[in-house]
Backbone as CSV, one residue per row, in Angstrom:
resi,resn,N_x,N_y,N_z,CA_x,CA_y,CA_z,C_x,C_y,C_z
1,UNK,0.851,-1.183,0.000,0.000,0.000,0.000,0.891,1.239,0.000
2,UNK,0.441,2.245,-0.766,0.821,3.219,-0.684,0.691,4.023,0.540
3,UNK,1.759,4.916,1.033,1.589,5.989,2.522,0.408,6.357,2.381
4,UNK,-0.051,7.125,1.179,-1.794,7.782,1.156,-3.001,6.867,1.291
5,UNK,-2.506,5.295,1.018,-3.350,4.176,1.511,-3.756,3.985,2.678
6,UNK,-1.977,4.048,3.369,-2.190,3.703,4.683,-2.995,4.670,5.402
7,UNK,-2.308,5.390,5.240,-3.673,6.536,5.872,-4.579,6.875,5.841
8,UNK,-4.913,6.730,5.064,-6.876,6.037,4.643,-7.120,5.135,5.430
9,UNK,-6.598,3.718,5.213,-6.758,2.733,6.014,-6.999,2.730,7.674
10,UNK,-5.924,3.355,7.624,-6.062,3.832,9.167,-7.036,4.682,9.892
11,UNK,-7.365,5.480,8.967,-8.464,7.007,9.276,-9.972,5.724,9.412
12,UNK,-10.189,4.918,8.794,-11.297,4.330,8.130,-11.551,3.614,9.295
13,UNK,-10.622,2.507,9.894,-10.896,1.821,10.834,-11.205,2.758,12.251
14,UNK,-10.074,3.629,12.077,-10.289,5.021,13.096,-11.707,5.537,13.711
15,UNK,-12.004,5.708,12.487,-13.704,5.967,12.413,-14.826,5.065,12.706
16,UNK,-14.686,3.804,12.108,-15.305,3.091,12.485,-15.358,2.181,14.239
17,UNK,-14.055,2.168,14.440,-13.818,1.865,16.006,-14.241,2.753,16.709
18,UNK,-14.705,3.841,16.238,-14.905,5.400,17.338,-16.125,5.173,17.374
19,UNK,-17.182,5.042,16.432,-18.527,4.978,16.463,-18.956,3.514,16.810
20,UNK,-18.346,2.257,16.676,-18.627,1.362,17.929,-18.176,1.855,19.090
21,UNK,-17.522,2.154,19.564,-17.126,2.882,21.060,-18.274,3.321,21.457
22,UNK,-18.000,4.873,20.738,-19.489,5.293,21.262,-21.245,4.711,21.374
23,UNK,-21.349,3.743,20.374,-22.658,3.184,20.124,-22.642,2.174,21.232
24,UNK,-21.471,1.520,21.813,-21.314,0.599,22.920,-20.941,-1.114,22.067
25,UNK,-20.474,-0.756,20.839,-20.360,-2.102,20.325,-18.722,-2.541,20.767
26,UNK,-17.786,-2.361,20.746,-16.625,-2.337,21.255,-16.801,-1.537,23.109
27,UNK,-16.135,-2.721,23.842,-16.220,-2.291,25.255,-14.931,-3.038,25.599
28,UNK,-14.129,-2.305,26.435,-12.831,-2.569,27.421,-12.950,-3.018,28.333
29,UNK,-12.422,-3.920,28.606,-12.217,-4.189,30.043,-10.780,-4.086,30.817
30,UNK,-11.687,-3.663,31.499,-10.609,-2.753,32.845,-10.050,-3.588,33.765
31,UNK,-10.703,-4.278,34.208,-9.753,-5.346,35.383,-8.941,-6.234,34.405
32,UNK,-9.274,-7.040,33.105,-8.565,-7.842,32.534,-6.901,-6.737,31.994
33,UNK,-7.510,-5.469,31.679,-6.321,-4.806,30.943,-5.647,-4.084,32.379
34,UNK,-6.104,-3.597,33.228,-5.091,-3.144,34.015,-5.013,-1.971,34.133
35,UNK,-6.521,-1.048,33.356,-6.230,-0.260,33.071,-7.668,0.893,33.600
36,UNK,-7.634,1.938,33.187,-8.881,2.776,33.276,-9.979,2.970,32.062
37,UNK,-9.980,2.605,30.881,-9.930,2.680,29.253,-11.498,3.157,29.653
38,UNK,-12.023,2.208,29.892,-13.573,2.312,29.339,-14.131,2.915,30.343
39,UNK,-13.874,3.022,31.569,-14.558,4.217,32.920,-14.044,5.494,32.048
40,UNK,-13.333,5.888,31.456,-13.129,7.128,31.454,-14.093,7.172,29.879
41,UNK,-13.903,6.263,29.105,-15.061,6.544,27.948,-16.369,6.940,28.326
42,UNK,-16.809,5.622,29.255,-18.124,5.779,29.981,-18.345,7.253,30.780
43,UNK,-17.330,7.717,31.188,-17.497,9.177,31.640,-17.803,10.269,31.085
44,UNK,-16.993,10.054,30.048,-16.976,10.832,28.642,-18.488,11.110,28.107
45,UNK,-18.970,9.455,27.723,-20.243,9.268,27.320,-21.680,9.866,28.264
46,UNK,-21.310,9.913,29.592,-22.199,10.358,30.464,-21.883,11.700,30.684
47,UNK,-21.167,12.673,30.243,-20.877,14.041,30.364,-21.755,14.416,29.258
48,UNK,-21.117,13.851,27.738,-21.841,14.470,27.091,-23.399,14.043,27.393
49,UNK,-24.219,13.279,27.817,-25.549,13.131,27.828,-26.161,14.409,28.881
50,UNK,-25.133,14.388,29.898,-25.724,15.531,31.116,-25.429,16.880,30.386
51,UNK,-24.749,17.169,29.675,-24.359,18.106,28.947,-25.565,18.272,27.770
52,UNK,-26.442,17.288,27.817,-27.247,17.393,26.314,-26.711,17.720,25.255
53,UNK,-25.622,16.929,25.248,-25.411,16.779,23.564,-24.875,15.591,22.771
54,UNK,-25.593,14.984,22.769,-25.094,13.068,22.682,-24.463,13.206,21.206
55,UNK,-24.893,14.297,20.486,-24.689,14.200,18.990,-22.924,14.730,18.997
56,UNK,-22.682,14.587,20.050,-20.903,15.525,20.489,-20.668,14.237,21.206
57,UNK,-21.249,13.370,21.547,-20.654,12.193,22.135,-19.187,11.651,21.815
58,UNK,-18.685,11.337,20.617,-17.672,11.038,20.226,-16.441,12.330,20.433
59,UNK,-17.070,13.524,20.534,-15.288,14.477,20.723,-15.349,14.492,22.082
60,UNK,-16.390,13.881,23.219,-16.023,14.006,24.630,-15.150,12.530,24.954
61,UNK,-15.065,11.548,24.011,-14.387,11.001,23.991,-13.123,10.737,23.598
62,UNK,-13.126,11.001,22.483,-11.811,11.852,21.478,-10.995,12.557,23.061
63,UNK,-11.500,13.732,23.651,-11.042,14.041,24.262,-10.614,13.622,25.981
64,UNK,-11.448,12.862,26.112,-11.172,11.663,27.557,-9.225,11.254,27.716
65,UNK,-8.791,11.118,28.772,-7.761,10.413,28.960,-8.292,9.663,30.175
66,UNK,-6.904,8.131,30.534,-7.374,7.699,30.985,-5.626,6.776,31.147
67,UNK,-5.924,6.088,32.984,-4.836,5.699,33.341,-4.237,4.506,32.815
68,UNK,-3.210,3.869,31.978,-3.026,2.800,31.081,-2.434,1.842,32.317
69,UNK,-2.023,2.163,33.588,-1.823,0.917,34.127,-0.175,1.205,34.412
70,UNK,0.745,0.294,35.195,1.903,0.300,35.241,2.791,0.039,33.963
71,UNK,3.682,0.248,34.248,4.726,0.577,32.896,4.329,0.806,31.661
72,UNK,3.643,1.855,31.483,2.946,2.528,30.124,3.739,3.777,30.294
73,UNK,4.033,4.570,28.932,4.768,5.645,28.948,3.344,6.846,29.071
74,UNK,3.252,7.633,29.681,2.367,8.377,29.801,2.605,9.908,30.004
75,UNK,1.643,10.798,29.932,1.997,12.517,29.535,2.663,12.231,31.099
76,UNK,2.656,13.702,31.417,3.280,14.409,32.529,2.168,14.694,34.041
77,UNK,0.735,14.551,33.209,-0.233,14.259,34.411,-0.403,12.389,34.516
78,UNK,0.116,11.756,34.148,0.153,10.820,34.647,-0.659,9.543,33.590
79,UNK,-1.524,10.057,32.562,-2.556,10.024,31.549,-2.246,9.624,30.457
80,UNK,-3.071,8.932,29.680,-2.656,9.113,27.950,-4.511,9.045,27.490
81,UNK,-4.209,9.736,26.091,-5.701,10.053,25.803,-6.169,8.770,24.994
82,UNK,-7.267,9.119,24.837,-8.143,7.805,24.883,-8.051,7.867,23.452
83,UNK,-7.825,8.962,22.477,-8.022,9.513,21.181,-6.461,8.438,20.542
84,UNK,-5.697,8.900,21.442,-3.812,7.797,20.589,-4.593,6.667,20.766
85,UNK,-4.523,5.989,22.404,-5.292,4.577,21.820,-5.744,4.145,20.687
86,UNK,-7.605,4.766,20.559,-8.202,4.247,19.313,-6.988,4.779,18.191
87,UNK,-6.187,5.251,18.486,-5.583,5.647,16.887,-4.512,4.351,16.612
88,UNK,-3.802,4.051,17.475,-2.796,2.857,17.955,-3.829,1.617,17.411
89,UNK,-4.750,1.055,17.887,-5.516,0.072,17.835,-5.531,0.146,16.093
90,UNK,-6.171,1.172,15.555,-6.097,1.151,14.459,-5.321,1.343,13.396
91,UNK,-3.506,1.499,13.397,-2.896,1.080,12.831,-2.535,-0.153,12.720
92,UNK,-2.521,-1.157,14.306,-2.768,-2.160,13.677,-3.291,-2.840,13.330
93,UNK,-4.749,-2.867,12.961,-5.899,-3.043,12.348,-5.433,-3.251,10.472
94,UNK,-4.923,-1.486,10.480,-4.379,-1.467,9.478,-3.421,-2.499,8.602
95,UNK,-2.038,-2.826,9.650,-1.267,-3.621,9.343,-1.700,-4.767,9.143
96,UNK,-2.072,-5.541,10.255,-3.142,-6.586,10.033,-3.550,-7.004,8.456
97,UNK,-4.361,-5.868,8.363,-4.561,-6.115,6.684,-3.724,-6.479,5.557
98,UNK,-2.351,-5.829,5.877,-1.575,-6.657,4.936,-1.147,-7.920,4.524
99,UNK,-1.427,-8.884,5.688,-1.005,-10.087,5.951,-2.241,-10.796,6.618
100,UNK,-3.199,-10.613,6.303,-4.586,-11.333,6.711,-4.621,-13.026,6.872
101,UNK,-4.568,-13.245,7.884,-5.232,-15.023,8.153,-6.705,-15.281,6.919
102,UNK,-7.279,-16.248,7.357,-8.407,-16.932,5.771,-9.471,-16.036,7.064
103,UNK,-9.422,-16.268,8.261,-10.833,-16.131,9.441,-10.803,-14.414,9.484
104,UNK,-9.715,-13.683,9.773,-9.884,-12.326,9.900,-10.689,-11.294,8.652
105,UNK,-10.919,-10.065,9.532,-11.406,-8.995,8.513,-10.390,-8.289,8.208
106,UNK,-10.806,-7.544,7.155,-9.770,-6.575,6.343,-10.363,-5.361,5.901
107,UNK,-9.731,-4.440,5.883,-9.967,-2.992,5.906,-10.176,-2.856,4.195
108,UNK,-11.291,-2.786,3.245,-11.399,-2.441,1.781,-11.707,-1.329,1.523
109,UNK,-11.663,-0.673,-0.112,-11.931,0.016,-0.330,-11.447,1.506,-0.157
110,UNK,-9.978,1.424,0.158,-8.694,2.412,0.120,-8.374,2.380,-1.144
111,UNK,-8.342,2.238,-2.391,-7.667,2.275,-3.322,-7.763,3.349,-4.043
């Protein structure tokens, strides 16, 4: 794939992992990962509702951070945002695609 592929590729799954997030189809777990991931989504998600604006649901998440657990490299408050994650997840989503098993999905329609 071309760099302008990949980045498509990546933006695509990007998008699509963000709006399962928010819709509740993709969910974290926190005691198995070690981590804070999905309390702070779920926070996110319940701000914007008290906030009345569910249709902003996804940039209160975008904008959420949240504690990754011991030995994670993290900002300077202690945090990493919830926004690198889904972006991380979905490069390798991306990669993935290059080298697909027969059972996995694949990212189409970048070309």
């Amino acid at each position: 794939m071309t760099e302008d592929q990949q980045g498509r590729a990546v933006e695509k799954i990007f998008l699509q992992d963000l709006k399962l997030v928010v819709e509740g189809g993709i969910r974290f777990n926190d005691e198995l990962n070690g981590d804070n991931l999905q309390a702070a989504i779920d926070a996110a998600l319940e701000e914007a509702q008290r906030m009345q604006t569910p249709w902003f649901a996804h940039e209160y998440v975008l904008d959420a951070r949240f504690n990754p657990g011991d030995g994670h490299i993290v900002e300077d408050d202690g945090l990493w945002p919830v926004k690198e994650h889904l972006q991380g997840m979905a490069r390798c989503a991306a990669e993935d695609s290059l080298y697909p098993e027969a059972h996995e999905w694949i990212v189409e329609g970048i070309a």
